[in-house]
N, CA, C and O atoms as CSV, one atom per row, in Angstrom:
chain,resi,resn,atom,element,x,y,z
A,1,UNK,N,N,-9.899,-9.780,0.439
A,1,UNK,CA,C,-8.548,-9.645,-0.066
A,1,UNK,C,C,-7.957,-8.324,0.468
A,1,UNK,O,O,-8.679,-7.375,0.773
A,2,UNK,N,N,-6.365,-8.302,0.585
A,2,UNK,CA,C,-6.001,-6.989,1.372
A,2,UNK,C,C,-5.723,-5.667,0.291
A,2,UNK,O,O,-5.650,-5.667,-0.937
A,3,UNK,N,N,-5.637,-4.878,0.994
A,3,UNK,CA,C,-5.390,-3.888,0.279
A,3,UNK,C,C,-3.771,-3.751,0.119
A,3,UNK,O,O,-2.872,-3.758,0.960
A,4,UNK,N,N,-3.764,-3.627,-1.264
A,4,UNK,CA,C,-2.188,-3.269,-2.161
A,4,UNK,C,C,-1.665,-2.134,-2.207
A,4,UNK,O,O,-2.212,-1.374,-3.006
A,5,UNK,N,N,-0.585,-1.622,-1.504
A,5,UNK,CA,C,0.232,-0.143,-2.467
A,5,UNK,C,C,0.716,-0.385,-3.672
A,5,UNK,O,O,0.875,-1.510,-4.147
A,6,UNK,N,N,0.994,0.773,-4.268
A,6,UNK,CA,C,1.766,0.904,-5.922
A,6,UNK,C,C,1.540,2.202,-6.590
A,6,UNK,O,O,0.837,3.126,-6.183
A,7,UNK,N,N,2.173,2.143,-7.573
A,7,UNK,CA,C,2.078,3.175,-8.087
A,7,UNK,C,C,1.800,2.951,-9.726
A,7,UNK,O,O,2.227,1.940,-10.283
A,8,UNK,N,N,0.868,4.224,-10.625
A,8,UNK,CA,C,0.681,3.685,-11.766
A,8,UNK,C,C,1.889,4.201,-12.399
A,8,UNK,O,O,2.486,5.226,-12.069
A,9,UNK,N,N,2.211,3.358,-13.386
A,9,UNK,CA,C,3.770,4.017,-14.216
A,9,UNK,C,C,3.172,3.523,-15.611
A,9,UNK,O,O,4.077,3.237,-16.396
A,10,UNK,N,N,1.805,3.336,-16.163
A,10,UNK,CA,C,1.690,3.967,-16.996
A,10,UNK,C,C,-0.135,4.087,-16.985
A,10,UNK,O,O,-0.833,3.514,-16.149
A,11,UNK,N,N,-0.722,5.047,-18.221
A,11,UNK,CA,C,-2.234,5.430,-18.175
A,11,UNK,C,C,-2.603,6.379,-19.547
A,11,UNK,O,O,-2.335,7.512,-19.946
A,12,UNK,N,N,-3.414,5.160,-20.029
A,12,UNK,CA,C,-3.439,5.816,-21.936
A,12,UNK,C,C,-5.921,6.279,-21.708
A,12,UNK,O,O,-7.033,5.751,-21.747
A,13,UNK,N,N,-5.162,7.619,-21.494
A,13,UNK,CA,C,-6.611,7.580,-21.532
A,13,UNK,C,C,-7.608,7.773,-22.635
A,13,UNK,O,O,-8.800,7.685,-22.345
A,14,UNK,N,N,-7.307,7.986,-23.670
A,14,UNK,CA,C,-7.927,7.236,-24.650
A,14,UNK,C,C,-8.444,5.828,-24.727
A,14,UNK,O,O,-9.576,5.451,-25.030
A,15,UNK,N,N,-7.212,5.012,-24.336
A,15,UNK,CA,C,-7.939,3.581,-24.351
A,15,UNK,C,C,-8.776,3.005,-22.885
A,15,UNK,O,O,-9.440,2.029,-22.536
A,16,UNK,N,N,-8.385,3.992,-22.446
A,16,UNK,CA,C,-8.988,3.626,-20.848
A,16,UNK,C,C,-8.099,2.698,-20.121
A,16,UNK,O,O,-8.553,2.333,-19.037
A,17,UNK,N,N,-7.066,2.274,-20.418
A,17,UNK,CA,C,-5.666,1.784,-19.742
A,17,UNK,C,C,-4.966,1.631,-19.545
A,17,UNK,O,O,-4.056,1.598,-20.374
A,18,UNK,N,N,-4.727,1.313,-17.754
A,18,UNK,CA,C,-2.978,1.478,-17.361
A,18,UNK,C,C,-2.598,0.357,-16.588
A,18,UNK,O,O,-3.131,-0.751,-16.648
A,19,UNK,N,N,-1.437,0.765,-15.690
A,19,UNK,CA,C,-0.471,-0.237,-15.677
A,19,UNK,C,C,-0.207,0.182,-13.978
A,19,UNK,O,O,0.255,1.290,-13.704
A,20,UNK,N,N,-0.490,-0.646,-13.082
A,20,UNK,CA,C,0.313,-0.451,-12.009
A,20,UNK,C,C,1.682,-1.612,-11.524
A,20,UNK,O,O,1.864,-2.737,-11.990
A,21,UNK,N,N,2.223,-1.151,-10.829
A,21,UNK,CA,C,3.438,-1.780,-10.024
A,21,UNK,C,C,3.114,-1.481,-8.524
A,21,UNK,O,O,3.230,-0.442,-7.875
A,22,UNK,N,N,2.664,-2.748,-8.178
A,22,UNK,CA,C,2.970,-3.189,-6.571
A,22,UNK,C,C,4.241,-2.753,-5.760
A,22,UNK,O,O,5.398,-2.855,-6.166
A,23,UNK,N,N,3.824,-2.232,-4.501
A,23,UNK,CA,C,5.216,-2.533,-3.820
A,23,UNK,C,C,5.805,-3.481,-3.787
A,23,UNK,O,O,7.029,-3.504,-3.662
A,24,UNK,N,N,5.246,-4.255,-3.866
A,24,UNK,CA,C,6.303,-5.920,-4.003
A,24,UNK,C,C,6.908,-6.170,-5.530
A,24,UNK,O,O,7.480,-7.254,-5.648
A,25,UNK,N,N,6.875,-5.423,-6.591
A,25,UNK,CA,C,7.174,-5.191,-7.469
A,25,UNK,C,C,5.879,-6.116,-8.836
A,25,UNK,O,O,6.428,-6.272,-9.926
A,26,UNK,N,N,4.900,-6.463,-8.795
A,26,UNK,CA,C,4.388,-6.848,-9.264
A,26,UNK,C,C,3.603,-5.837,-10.124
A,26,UNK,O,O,3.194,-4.728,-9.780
A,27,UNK,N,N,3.454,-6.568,-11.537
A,27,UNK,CA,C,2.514,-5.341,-12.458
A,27,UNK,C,C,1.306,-6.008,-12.539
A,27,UNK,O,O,1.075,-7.214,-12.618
A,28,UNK,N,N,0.441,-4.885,-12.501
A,28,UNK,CA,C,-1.310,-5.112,-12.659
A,28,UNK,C,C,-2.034,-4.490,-14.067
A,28,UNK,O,O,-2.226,-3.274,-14.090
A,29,UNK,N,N,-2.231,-4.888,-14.641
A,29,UNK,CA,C,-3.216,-3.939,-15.593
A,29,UNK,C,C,-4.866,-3.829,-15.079
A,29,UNK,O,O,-5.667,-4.663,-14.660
A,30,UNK,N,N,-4.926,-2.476,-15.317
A,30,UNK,CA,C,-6.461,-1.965,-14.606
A,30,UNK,C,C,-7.188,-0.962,-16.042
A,30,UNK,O,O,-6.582,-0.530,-17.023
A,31,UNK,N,N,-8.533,-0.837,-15.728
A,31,UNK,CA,C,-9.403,-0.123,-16.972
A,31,UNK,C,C,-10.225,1.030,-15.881
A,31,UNK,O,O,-10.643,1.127,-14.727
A,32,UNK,N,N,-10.108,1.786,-17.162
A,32,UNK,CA,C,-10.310,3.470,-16.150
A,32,UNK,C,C,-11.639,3.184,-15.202
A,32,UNK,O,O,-11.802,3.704,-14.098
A,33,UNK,N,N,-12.615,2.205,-15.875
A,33,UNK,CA,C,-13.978,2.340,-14.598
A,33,UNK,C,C,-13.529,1.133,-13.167
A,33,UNK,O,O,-14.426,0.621,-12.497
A,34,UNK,N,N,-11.870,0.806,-12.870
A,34,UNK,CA,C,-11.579,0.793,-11.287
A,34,UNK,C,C,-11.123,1.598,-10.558
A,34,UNK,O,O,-10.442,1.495,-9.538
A,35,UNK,N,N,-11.798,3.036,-11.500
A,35,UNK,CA,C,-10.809,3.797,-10.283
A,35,UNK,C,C,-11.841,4.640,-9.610
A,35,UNK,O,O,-12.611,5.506,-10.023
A,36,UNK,N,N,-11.566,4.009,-8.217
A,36,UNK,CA,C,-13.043,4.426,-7.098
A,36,UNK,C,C,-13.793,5.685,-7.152
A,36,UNK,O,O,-14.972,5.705,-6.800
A,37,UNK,N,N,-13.170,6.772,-7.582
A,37,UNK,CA,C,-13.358,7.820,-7.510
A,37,UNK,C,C,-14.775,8.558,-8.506
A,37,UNK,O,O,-15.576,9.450,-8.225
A,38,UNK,N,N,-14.551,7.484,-10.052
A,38,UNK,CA,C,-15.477,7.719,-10.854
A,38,UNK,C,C,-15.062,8.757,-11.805
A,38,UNK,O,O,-15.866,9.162,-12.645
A,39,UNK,N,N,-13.852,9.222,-11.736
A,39,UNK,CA,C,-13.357,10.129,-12.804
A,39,UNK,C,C,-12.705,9.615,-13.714
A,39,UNK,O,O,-12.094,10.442,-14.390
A,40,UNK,N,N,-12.520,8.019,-14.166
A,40,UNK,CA,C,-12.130,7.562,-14.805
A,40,UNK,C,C,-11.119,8.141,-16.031
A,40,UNK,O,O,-11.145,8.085,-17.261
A,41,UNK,N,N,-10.132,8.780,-14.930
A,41,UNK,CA,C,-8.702,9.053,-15.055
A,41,UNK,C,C,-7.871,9.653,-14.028
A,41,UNK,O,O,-8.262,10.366,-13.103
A,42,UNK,N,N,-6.074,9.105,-14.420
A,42,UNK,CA,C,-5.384,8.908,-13.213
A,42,UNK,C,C,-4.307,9.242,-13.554
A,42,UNK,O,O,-3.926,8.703,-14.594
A,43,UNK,N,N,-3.138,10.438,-12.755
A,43,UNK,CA,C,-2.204,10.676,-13.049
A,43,UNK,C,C,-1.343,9.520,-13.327
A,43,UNK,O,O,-1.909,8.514,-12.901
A,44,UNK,N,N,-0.133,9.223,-13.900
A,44,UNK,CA,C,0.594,8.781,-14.681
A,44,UNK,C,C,1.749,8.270,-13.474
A,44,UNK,O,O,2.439,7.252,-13.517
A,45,UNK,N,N,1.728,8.922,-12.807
A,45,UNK,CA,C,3.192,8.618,-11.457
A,45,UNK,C,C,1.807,8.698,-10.166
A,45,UNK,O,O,2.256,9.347,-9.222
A,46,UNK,N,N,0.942,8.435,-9.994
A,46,UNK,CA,C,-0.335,8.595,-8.522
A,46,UNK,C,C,0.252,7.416,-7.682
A,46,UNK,O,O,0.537,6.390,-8.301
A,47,UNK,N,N,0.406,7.448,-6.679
A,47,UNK,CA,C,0.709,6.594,-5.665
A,47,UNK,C,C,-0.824,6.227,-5.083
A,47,UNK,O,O,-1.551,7.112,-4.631
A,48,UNK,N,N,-1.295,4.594,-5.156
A,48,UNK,CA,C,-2.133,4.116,-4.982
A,48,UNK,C,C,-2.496,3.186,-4.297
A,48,UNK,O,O,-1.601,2.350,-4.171
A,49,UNK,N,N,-3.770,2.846,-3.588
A,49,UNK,CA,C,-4.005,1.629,-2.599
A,49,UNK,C,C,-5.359,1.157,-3.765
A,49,UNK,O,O,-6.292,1.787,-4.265
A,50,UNK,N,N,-4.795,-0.526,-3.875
A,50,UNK,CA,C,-6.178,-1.010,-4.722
A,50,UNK,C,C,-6.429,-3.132,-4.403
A,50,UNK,O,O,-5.683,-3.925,-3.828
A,51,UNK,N,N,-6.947,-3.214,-4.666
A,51,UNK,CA,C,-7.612,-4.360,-4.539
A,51,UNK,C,C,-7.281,-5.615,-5.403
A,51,UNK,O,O,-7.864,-5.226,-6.415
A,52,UNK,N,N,-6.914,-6.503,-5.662
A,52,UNK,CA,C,-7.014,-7.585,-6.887
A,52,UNK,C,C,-8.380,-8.080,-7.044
A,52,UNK,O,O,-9.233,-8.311,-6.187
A,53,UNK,N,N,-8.409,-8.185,-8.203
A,53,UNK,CA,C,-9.603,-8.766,-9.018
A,53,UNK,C,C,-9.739,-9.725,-10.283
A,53,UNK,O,O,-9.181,-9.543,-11.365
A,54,UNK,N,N,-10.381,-10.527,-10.028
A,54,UNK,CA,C,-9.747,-11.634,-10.723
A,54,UNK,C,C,-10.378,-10.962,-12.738
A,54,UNK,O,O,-11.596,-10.915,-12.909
A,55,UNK,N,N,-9.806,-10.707,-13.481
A,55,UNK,CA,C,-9.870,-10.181,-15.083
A,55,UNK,C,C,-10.752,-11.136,-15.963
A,55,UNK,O,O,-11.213,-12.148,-15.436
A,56,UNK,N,N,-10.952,-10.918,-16.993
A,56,UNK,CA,C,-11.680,-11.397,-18.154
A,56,UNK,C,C,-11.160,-12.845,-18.352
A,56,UNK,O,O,-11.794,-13.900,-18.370
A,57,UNK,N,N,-9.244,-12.502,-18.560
A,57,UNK,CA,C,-9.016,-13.957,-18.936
A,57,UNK,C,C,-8.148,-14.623,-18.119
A,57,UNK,O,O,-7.090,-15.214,-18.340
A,58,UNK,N,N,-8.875,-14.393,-17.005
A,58,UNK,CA,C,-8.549,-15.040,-15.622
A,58,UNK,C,C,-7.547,-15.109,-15.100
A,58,UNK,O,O,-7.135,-16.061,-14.437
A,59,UNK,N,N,-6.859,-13.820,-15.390
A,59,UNK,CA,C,-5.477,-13.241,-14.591
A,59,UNK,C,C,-5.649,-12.280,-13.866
A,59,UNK,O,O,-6.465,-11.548,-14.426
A,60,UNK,N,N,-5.304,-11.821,-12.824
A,60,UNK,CA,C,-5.520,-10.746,-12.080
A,60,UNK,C,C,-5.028,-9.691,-12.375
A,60,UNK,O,O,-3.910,-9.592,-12.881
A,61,UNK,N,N,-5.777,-8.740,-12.109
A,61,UNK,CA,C,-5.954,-7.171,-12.444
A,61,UNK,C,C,-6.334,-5.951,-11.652
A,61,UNK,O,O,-7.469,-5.908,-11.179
A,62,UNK,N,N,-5.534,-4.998,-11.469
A,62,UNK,CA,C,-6.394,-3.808,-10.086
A,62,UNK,C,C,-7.565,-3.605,-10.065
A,62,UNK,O,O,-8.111,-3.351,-11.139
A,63,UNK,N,N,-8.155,-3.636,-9.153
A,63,UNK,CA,C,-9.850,-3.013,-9.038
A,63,UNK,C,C,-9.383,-1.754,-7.723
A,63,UNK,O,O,-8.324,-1.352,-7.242
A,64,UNK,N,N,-10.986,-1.437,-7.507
A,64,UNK,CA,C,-11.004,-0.451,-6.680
A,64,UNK,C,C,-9.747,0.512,-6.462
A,64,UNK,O,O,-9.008,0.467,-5.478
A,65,UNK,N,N,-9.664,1.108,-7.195
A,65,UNK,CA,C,-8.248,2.113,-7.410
A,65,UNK,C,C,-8.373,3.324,-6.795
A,65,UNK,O,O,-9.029,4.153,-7.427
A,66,UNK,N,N,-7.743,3.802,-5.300
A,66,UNK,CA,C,-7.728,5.224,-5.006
A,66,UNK,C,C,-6.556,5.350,-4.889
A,66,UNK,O,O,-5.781,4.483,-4.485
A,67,UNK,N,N,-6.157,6.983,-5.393
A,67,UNK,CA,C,-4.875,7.643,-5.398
A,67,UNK,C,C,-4.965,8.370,-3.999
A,67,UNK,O,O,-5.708,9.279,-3.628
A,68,UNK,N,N,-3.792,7.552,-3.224
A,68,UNK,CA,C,-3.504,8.368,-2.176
A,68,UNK,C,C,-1.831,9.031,-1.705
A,68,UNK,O,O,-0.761,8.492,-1.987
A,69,UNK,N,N,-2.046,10.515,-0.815
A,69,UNK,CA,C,-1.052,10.718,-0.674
A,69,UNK,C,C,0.535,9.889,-0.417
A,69,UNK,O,O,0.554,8.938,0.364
A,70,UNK,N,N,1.724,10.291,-1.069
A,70,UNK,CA,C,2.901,9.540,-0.652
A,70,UNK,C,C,3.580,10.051,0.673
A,70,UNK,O,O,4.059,11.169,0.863
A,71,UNK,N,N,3.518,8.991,1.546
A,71,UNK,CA,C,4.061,9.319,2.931
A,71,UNK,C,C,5.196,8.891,3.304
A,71,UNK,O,O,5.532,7.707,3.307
A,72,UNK,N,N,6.008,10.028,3.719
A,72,UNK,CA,C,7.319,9.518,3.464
A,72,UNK,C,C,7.722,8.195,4.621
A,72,UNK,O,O,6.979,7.822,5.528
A,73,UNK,N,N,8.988,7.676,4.325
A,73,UNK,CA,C,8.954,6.751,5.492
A,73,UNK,C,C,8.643,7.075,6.900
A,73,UNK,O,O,8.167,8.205,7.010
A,74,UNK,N,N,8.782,6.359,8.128
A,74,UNK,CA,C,8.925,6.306,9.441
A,74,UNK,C,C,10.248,6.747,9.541
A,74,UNK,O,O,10.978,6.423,8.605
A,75,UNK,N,N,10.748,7.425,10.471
A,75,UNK,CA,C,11.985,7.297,10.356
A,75,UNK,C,C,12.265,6.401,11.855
A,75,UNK,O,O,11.479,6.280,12.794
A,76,UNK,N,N,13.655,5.833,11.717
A,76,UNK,CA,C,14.149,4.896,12.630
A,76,UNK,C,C,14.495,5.590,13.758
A,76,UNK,O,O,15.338,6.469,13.938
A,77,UNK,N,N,13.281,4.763,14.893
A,77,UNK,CA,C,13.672,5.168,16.315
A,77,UNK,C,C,14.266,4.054,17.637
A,77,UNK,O,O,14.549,4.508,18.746
């Protein structure tokens, strides 16, 4: 499966979960142990590349979650 941009716009770390939005505008809910890193926590606005994974009750959900830098566009040449 390919890899997704997005960003999380929300992350309750107490409960261990948040909320991403796809660039294509789609929302994911993810639980703090997908986030690759193992620090199982994630800024609140992190711009991210992650994976789909199919969830508990068989809706899809982010896996493999790394926060990577935001690059601004290309600009038009």
């Amino acid at each position: 499966m390919p890899t997704l941009d997005g960003q999380v716009v929300a992350f309750d770390e107490h409960r261990g979960l948040g909320e991403i939005r796809a660039a294509t505008g789609e929302r994911y809910v993810f639980h703090c142990t997908a986030i690759a890193d193992g620090t199982r926590t994630i800024a609140g606005d992190a711009h991210v590349e992650f994976l789909l994974v199919p969830g508990p009750v068989g809706a899809f959900e982010a896996g493999v979650i790394r926060a990577v830098e935001r690059r601004p566009p290309c600009p038009n040449t």
